[in-house]
C-alpha positions as CSV (number, residue, x, y, z in Angstrom):
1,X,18.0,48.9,-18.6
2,X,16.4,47.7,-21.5
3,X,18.9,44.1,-21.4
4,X,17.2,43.5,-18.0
5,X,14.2,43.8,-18.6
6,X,14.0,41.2,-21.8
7,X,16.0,39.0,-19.2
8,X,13.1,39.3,-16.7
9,X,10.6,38.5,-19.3
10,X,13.1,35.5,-20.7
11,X,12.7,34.1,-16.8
12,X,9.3,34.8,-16.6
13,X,8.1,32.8,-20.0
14,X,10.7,29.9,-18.9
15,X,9.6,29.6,-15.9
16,X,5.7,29.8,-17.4
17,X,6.4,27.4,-19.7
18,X,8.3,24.7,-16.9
19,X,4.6,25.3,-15.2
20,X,2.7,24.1,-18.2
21,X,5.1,21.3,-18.9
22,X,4.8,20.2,-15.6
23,X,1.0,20.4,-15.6
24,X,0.6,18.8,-19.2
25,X,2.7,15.7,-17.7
26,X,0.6,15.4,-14.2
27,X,-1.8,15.6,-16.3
28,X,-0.7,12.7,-18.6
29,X,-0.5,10.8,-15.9
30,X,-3.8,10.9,-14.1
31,X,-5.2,10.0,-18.1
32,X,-3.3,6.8,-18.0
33,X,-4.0,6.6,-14.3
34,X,-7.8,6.3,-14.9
35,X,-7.4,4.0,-18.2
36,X,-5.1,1.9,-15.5
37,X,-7.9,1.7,-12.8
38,X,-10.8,0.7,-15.2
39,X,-8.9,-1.7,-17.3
40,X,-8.5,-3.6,-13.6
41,X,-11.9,-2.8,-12.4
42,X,-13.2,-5.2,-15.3
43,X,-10.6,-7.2,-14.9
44,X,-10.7,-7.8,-11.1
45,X,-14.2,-6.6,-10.3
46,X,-14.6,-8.2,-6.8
47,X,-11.2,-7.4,-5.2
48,X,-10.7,-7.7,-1.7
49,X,-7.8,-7.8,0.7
50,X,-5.8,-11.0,0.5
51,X,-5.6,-11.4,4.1
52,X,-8.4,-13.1,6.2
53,X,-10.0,-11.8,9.5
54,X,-13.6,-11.1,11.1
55,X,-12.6,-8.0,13.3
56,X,-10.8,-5.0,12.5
57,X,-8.2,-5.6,15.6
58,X,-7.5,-9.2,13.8
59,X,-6.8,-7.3,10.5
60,X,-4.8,-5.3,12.4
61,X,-2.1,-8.2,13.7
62,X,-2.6,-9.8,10.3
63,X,-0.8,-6.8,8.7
64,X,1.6,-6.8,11.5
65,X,2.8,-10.0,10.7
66,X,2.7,-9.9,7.4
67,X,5.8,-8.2,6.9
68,X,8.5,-9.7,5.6
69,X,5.7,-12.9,5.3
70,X,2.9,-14.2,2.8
71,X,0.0,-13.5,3.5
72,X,-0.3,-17.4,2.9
73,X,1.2,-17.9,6.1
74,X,-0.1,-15.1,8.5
75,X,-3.3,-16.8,7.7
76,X,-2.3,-20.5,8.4
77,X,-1.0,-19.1,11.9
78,X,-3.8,-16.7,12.9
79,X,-6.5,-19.2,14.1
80,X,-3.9,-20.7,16.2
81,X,-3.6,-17.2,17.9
82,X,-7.4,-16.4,18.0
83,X,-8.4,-19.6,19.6
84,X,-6.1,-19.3,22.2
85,X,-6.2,-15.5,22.6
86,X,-9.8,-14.9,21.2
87,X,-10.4,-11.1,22.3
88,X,-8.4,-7.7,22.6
89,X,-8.0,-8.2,26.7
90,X,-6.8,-11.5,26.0
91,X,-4.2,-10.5,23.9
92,X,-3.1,-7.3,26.0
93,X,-2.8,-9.7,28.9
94,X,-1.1,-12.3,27.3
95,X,2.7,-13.3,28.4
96,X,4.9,-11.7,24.7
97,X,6.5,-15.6,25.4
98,X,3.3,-17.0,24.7
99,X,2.0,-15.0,21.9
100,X,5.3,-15.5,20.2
101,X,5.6,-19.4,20.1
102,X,2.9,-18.8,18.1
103,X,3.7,-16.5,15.4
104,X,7.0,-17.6,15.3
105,X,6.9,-19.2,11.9
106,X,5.8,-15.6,10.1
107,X,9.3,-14.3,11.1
108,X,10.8,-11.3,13.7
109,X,8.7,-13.1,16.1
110,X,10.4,-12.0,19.1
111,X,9.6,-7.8,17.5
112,X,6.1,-8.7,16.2
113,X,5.0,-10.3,19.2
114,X,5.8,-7.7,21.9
115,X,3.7,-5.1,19.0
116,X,1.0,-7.3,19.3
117,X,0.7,-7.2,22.6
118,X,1.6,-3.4,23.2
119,X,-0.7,-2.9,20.6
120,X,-4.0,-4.6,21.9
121,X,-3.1,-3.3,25.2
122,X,-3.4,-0.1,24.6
123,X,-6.7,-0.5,22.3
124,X,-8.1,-2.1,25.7
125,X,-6.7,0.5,27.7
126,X,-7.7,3.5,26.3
127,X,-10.3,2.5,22.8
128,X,-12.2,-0.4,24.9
129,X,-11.3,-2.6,22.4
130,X,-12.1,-0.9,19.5
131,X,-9.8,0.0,16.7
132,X,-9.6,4.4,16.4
133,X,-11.1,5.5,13.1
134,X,-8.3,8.3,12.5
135,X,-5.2,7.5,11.1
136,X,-2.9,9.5,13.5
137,X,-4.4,7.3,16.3
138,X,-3.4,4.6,14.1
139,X,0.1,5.5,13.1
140,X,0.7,5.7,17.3
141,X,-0.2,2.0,17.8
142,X,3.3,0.0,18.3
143,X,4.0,-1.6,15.2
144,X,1.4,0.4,12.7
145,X,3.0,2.0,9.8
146,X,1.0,4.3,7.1
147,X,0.6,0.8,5.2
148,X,-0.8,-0.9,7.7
149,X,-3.2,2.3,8.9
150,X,-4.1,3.2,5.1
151,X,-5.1,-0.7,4.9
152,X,-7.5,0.0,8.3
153,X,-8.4,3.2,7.2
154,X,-9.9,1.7,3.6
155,X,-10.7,-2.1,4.7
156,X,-12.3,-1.7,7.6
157,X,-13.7,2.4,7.8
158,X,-14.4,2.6,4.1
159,X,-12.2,5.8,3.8
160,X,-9.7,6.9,1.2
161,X,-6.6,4.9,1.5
162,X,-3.6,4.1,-0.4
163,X,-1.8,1.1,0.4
164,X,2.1,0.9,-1.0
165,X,3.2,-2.7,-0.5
166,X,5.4,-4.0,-2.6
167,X,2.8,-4.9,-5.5
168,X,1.8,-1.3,-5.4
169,X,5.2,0.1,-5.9
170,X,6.6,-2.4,-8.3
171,X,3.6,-1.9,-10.6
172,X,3.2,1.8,-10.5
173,X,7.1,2.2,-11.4
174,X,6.8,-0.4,-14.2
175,X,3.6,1.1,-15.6
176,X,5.2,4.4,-15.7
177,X,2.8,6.2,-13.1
178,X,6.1,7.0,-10.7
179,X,9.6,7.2,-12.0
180,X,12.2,5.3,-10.3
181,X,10.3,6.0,-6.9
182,X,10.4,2.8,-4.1
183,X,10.1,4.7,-0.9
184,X,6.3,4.0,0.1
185,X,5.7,6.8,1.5
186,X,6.9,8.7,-1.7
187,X,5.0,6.7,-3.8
188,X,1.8,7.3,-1.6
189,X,2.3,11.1,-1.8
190,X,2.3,10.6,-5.5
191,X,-0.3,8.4,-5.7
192,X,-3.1,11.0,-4.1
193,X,-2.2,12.9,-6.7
194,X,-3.2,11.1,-9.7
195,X,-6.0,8.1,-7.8
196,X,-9.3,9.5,-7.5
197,X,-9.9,9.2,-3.9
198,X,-13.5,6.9,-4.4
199,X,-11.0,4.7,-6.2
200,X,-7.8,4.5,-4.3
201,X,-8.2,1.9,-1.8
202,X,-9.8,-0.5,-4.3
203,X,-7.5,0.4,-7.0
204,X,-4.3,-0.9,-4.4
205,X,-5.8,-4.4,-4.0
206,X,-6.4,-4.7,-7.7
207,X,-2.7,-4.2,-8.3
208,X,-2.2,-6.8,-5.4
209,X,-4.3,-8.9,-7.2
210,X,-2.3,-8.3,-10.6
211,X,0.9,-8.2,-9.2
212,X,0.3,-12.3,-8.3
213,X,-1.2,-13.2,-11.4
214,X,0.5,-11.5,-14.3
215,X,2.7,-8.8,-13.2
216,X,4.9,-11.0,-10.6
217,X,8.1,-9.8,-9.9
218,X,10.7,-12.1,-11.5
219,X,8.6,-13.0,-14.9
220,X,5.6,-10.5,-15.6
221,X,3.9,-12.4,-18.4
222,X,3.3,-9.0,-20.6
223,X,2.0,-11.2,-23.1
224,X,-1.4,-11.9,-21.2
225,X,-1.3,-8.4,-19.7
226,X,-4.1,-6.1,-20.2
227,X,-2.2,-3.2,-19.6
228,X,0.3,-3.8,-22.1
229,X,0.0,-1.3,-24.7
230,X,-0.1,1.4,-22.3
231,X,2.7,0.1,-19.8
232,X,6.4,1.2,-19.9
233,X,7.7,-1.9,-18.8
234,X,6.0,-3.7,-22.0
235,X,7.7,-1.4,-24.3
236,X,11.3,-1.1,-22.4
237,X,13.5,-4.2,-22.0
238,X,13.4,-4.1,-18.0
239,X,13.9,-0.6,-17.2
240,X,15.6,1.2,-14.2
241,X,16.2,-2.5,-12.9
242,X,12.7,-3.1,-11.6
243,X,12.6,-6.4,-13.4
244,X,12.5,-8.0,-9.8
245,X,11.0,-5.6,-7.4
């Protein structure tokens, strides 16, 4: 009787002390998250998102088409669009023929296109041209992923929002704030955890931002980095193959 009881108590102070491991390392994290965040602050004070647009339904097609594209080249091909489609209705009504010759060149035309269209038809249907300020209403609109609704969310609303492109997630695994994780929507979930929410959607275009100039994905020039001495990458020779994420 005596034997299972110390076992219980074994389990118990185990399983105790997994908890306070677990703790200590979240904790860990959201220490070098927050040196992370205010060594780019000073670095990149006036962030912004890369991608230029005057309407939040123009943002909205801009990050449609930027998959799988630069953001270089969504913006050479969006005034193109605008001037002959220059509102919501116009766009809804537009032939998917039409609004595809046009975007062509950013890829998946043919798929990106008929969102577009589907997309702006149904924000003049039932929004009146206005773009819904709640992310499930977002994540409904053909073509609008948790990227591309975080992005609205953040951008345009000025909520909380965590944006995992492909900056985001190669930087936080290299930096050591996720382990080995590349699914977005992973990363995001582990993201809220350690960003302070006032921070997040800021935070996401400064990696953006140091993800082009320093932290690229075939040669991150550590040398010049100002995260250096706290990042994993810097003190690992290219770890858990992420050297071209």
């Amino acid at each position: 009787m005596r034997q299972g009881t110390e076992k219980k108590t074994e389990k118990k102070t185990e399983k105790k002390k997994g908890k306070c491991g677990a703790e200590a390392a979240l904790n860990a994290r959201r220490a070098l998250t927050k040196e992370v965040i205010e060594r780019l602050k000073a670095l990149y004070p006036d962030t912004k998102c890369t991608l230029n647009y005057r309407d939040a339904w123009q943002l909205l097609i801009s990050v449609r088409l930027a998959a799988q594209c630069t953001d270089f080249r969504v913006d050479q091909v969006t005034p193109r669009l605008y001037e002959r489609f220059p509102t919501v209705r116009a766009l809804a009504e537009a032939p998917v023929g039409a609004i595809e010759e046009i975007v062509r060149p950013c890829g998946l035309g043919n798929s990106k296109a008929r969102d577009i269209q589907k997309c702006m038809h149904i924000l003049h249907e039932e929004y009146r041209d206005e773009v819904p300020r709640d992310f499930k209403a977002l994540l409904a609109l053909p073509g609008v992923g948790r990227k591309s609704a975080n992005l609205i969310m953040g951008d345009i609303f000025g909520e909380p929002a965590i944006v995992t492109d492909t900056h985001c997630i190669r930087l936080v695994n290299r930096i050591g704030l996720v382990d080995q994780v590349k699914e977005p929507a992973k990363v995001e979930k582990l993201l809220w955890d350690l960003v302070p929410p006032e921070e997040s959607n800021q935070f996401c275009h400064r990696l953006v931002d140091h993800g082009r100039a320093v932290c690229t994905a075939r040669k991150p020039d550590c040398g010049r980095c100002v995260l250096n001495d706290l990042c994993r990458y810097a003190k690992e020779e290219r770890p858990f193959g992420l050297g071209e994420m």
